[in-house]
C-alpha positions in Angstrom: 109.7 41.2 154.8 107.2 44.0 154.0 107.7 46.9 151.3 110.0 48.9 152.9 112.4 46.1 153.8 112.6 45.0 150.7 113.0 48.1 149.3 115.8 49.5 151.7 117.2 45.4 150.7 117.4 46.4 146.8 119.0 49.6 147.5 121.5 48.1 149.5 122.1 45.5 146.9 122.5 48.3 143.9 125.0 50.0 146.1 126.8 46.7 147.0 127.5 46.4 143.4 128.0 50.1 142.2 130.9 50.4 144.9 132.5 47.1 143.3 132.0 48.2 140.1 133.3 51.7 140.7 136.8 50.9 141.3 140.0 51.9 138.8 140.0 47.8 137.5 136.9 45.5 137.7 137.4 42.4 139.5 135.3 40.2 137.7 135.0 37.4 140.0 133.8 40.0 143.0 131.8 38.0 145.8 129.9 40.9 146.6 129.0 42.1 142.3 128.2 38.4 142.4 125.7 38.5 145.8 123.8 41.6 143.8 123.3 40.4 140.7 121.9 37.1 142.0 119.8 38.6 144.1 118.3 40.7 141.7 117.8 37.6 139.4 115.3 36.0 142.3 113.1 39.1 142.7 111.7 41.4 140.4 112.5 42.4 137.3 112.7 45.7 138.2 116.0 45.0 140.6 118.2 44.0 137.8 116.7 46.5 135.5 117.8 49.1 138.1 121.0 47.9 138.5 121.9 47.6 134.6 121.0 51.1 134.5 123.0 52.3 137.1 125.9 50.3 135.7 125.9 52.3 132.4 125.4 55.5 134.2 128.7 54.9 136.2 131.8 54.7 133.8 132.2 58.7 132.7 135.5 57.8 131.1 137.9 59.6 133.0 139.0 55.9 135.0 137.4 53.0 132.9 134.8 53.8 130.1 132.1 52.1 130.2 133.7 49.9 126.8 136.4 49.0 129.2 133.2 47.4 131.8 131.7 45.9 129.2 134.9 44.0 128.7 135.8 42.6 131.9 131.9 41.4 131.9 132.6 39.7 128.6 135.8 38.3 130.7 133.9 37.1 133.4 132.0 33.9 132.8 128.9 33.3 134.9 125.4 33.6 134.7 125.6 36.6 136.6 127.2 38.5 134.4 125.4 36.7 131.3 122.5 38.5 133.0 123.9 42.1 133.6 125.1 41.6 129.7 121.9 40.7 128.2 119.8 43.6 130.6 122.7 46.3 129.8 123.1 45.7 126.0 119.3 46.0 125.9 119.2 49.3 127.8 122.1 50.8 125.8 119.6 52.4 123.4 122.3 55.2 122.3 125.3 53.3 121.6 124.2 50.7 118.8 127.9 49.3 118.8 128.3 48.3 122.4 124.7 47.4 122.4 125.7 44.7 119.6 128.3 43.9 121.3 126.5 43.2 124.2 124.5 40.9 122.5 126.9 39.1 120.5 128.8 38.1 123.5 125.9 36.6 125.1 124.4 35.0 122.1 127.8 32.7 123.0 126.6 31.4 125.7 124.4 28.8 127.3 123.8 30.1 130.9 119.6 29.8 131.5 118.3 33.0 131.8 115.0 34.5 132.8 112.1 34.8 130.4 111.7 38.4 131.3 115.5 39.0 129.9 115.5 36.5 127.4 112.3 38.4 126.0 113.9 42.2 126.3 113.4 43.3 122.6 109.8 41.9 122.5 108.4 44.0 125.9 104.9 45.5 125.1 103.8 49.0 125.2 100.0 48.4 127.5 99.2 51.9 127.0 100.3 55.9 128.0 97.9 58.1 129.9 98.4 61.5 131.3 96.8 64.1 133.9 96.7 67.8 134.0 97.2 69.9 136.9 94.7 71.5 137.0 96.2 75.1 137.6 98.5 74.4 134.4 101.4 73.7 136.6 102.5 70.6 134.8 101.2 66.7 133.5 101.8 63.6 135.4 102.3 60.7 132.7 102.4 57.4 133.1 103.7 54.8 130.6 102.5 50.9 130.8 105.1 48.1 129.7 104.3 43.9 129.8 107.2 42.0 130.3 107.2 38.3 127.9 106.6 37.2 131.3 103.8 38.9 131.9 105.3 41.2 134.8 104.1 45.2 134.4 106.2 48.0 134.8 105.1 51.7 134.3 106.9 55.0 133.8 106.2 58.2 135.7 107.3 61.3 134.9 106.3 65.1 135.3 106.3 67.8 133.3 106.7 71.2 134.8 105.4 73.6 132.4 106.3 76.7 134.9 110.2 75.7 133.5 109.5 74.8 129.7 107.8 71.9 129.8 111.1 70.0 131.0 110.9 66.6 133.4 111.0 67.4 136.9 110.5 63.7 138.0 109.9 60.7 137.1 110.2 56.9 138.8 109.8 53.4 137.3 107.3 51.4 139.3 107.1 47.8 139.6 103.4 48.0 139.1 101.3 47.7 136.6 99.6 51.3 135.0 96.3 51.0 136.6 97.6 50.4 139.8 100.0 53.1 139.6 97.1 55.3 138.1 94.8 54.9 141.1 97.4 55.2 143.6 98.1 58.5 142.4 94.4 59.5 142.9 94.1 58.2 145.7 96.7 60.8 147.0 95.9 64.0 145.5 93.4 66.0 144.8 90.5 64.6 142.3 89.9 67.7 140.5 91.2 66.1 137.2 91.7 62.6 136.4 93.5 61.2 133.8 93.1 60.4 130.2 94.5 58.3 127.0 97.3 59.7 125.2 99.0 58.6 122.5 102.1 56.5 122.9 103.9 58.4 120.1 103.2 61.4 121.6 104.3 60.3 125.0 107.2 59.7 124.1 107.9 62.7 122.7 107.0 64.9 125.1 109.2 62.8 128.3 111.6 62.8 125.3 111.8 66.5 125.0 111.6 66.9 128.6 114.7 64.9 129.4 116.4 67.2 126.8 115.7 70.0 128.3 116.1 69.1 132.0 120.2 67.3 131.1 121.6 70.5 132.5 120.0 70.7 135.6 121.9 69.1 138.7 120.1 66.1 139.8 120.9 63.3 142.4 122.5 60.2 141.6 119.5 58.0 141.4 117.8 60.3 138.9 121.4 59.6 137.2 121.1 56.3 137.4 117.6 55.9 136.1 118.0 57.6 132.8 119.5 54.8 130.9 116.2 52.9 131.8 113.6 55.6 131.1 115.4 56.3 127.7 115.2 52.4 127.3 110.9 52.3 128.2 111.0 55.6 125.9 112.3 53.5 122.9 109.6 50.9 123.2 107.3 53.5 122.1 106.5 54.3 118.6 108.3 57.6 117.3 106.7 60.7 115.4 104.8 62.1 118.0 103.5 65.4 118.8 105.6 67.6 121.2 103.9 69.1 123.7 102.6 72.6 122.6 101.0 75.3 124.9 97.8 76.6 124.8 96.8 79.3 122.1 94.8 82.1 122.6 93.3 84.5 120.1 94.3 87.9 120.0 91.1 89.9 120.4 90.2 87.8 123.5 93.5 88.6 125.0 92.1 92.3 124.0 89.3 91.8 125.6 90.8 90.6 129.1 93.3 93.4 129.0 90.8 96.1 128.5 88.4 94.5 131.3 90.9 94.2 133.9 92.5 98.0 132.9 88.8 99.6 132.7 88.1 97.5 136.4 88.8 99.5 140.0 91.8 97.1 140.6 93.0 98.0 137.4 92.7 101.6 138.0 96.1 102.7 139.1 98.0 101.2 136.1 97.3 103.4 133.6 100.6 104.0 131.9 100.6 101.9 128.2 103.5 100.2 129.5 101.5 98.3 132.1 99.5 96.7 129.3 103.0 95.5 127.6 103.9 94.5 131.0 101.1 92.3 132.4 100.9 90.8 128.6 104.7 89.6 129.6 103.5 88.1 132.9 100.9 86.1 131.0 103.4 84.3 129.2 105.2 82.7 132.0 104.2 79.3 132.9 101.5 77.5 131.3 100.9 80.7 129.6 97.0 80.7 130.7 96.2 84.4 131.7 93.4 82.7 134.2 95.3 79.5 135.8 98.1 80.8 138.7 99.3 78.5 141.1 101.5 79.5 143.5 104.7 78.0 142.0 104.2 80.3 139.1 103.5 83.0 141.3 106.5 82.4 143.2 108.5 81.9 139.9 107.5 85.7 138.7 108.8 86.7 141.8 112.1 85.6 142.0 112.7 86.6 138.3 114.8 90.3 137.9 112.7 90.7 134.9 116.1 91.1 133.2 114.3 90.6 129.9 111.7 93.2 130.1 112.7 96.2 127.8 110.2 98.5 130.2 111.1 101.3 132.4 112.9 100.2 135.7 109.6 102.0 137.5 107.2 99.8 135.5 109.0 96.7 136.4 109.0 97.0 139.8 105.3 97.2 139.9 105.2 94.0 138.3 104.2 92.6 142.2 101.6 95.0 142.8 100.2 94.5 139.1 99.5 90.8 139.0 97.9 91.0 142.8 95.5 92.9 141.3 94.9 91.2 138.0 94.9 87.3 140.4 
């Protein structure tokens, strides 16, 4: 079976057991919930990893809480659901008492479970390391994790500093970091390459970006993958840095104004207000009066400039004023 088989084989397997979770009472002794979560047990970690996460992702409440799932697992007694137990009360990092729970229930029993599982709360951080675009667009992060079996897992995510900083992706791979790192240069552009960072700060910066990206619509697998990113996130060690962007000094932001207003292109724009105005285009994005990429480009012009308290015939020069400046 190559890659994509396999892959296109664990999806099927995750959605075999969502839909026979996802019904108004859980039949414990389900064939098919049964089917996935062996299945998962016999490959990679990853597989039940992913499925434990989507299984705390899918009880809002409003039919059966989540409590109420955790239940009728507790109820159900096979190593199957020992499994989903153990990997769920592991990855229920914000809810301490079902977590404990969790982990009560299956300290009462005696089914033979994986080393990777047994081993949950003793999974090692390898190291974090991240890469800047290099127009300022965003940072690619990637997170390293050994398993107490030895199996790697690493956490990608990206940070779109055009929309503060928050995570616009991210993916758990079952690979280990360097491979991850070097596919991921293998398939863009080597004009930056990436760099140790520290865990703590890591952390806090996907931390932060999750925050701020909760009220965006997202798919269902982005859903479903939380629990498990917020999991590899807790691994880390707090009382990091948040990410902060890049400072510039007053008289050099001067300086650039007056060269660019003193230049022929900058000619036509002689109104004071143009100065105020092309100092509020420099703070979009990455903030970096020399980087634009396109997407922040694009970003500027899709904005109505609602928040610029400039004259309406100012504003709509805002196009024709950053072609020039670019």
């Amino acid at each position: 079976m190559n890659e994509a088989r396999r892959r296109r084989a664990a999806k099927q397997d995750r959605r075999d057991a969502r839909r026979a979770l996802k019904r108004r009472r859980v039949t414990v002794d389900d064939n098919v919930l049964t089917t996935a979560i062996r299945s998962a047990l016999t490959g990679h970690p990853l597989a039940l990893l992913q499925s434990a996460s989507s299984f705390i992702n899918m009880f809002p409440g409003e039919q059966l809480s989540l409590a109420d799932a955790i239940t009728a697992l507790a109820n159900w007694q096979c190593r199957e659901s020992t499994a989903l137990l153990a990997v769920v009360g592991e990855l229920l990092v914000d809810d301490e008492a079902l977590r404990e729970r969790c982990r009560q229930e299956v300290a009462t029993r005696r089914d033979h479970l994986p080393r990777w599982i047994v081993g949950l709360r003793h999974v090692q951080v390898s190291r974090a390391v991240r890469r800047p675009d290099v127009l300022g667009d965003g940072d690619t992060l990637f997170i390293g994790l050994v398993m107490a079996d030895s199996t790697e897992l690493t956490l990608g995510a990206f940070l779109d500093h055009d929309f503060p900083s928050l995570v616009a992706d991210m993916a758990i791979l079952a690979e280990p970091l360097e491979e991850a790192v070097a596919r991921q240069l293998e398939t863009s552009e080597p004009a930056t390459t990436f760099v140790s960072m520290d865990p703590a700060d890591a952390r806090t910066w996907i931390g932060d970006g999750l925050r701020l990206s909760a009220c965006l619509p997202r798919f269902d697998e982005w859903r479903q993958a939380l629990p498990l990113a917020k999991w590899v996130l807790a691994q880390l060690p707090a009382g990091g840095c948040g990410y902060q962007r890049p400072e510039w000094e007053e008289d050099y932001l001067d300086g650039l104004l007056d060269g660019f207003l003193s230049s022929p292109a900058g000619a036509p724009f002689t109104d004071a207000d143009y100065r105020v105005l092309l100092r509020e285009l420099w703070d979009t994005g990455c903030g970096d009066p020399l980087r634009w990429s396109a997407s922040r480009i694009s970003g500027i012009l899709r904005s109505r400039f609602l928040d610029y308290d400039l004259p309406l015939e100012i504003v709509l020069d805002a196009p024709a004023l950053l072609r020039a400046f670019v």
